[in-house]
C-alpha positions in Angstrom: 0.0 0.0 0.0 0.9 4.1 -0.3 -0.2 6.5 1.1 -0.3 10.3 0.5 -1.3 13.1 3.3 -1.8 16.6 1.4 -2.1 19.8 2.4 -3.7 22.6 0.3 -4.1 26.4 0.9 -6.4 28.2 -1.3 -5.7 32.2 -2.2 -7.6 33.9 0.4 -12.0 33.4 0.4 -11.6 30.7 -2.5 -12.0 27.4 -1.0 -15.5 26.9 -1.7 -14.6 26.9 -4.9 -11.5 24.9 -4.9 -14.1 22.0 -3.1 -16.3 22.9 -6.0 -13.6 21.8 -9.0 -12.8 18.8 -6.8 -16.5 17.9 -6.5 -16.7 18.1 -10.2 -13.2 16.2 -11.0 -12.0 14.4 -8.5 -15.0 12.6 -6.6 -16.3 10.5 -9.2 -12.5 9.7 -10.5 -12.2 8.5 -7.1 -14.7 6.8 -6.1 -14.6 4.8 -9.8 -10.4 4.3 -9.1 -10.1 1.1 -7.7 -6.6 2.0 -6.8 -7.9 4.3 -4.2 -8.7 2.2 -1.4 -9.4 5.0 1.1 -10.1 8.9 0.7 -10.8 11.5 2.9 -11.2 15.0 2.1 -11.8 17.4 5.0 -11.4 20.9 5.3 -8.8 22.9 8.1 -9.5 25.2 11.1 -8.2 27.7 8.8 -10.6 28.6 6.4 -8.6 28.5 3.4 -7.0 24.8 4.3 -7.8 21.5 2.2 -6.9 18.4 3.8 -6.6 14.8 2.0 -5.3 11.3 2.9 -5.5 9.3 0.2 -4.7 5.2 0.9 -3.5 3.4 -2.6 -3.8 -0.3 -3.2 0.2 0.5 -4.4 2.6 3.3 -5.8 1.6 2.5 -9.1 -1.8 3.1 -8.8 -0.9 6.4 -7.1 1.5 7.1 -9.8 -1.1 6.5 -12.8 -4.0 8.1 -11.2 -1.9 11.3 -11.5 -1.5 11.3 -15.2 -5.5 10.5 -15.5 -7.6 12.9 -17.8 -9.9 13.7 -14.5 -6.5 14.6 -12.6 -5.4 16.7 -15.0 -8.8 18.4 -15.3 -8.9 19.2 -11.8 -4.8 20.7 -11.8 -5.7 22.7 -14.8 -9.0 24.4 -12.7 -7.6 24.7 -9.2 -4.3 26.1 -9.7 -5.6 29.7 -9.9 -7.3 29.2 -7.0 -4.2 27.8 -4.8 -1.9 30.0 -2.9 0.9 27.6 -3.5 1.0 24.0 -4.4 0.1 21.4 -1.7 2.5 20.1 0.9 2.9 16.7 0.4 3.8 13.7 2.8 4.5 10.1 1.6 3.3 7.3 4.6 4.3 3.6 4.7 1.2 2.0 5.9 2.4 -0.1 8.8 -1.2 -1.6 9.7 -4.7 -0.5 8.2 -8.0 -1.8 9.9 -9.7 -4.0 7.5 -7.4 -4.2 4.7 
């Protein structure tokens, strides 16, 4: 397994519509990747904060999602409204419950 924890900060008043491209992208690419095996998207205690854990069956399912036509949809809308791009941190699963 692989697993990804991202940070994203939206310019200033804009994340409604960040969450509104991802709706519109990134849900349904999700939930129809089996490679994804867990997703959650939640928002930060500052209002301009994204936050996403994304659990992969593997790296190269992680790897190839990121060159899907959805993916690139969704980069292409949301980064006007990002203040920078998103911290990133890779996790070796050690135990997950119910996999």
């Amino acid at each position: 397994m692989h697993a990804l924890f991202l940070t994203h900060s939206s310019t200033p008043g804009r994340r409604d519509e960040l969450e509104a491209v991802w709706r519109r992208h990134m849900m349904p690419a999700i939930d129809a990747n089996d490679g994804h095996l867990v997703y959650i998207y939640s928002f930060g205690t500052d209002p301009d904060t994204v936050g996403a854990f994304q659990l992969y069956r593997s790296k190269e399912d992680a790897d190839a999602f990121v060159q899907s036509p959805a993916y690139l949809a969704y980069l292409n809308e949301a980064r006007p409204l990002l203040a920078h791009d998103p911290d990133v941190t890779i996790l070796e699963p050690r135990w997950v419950k119910g996999a």
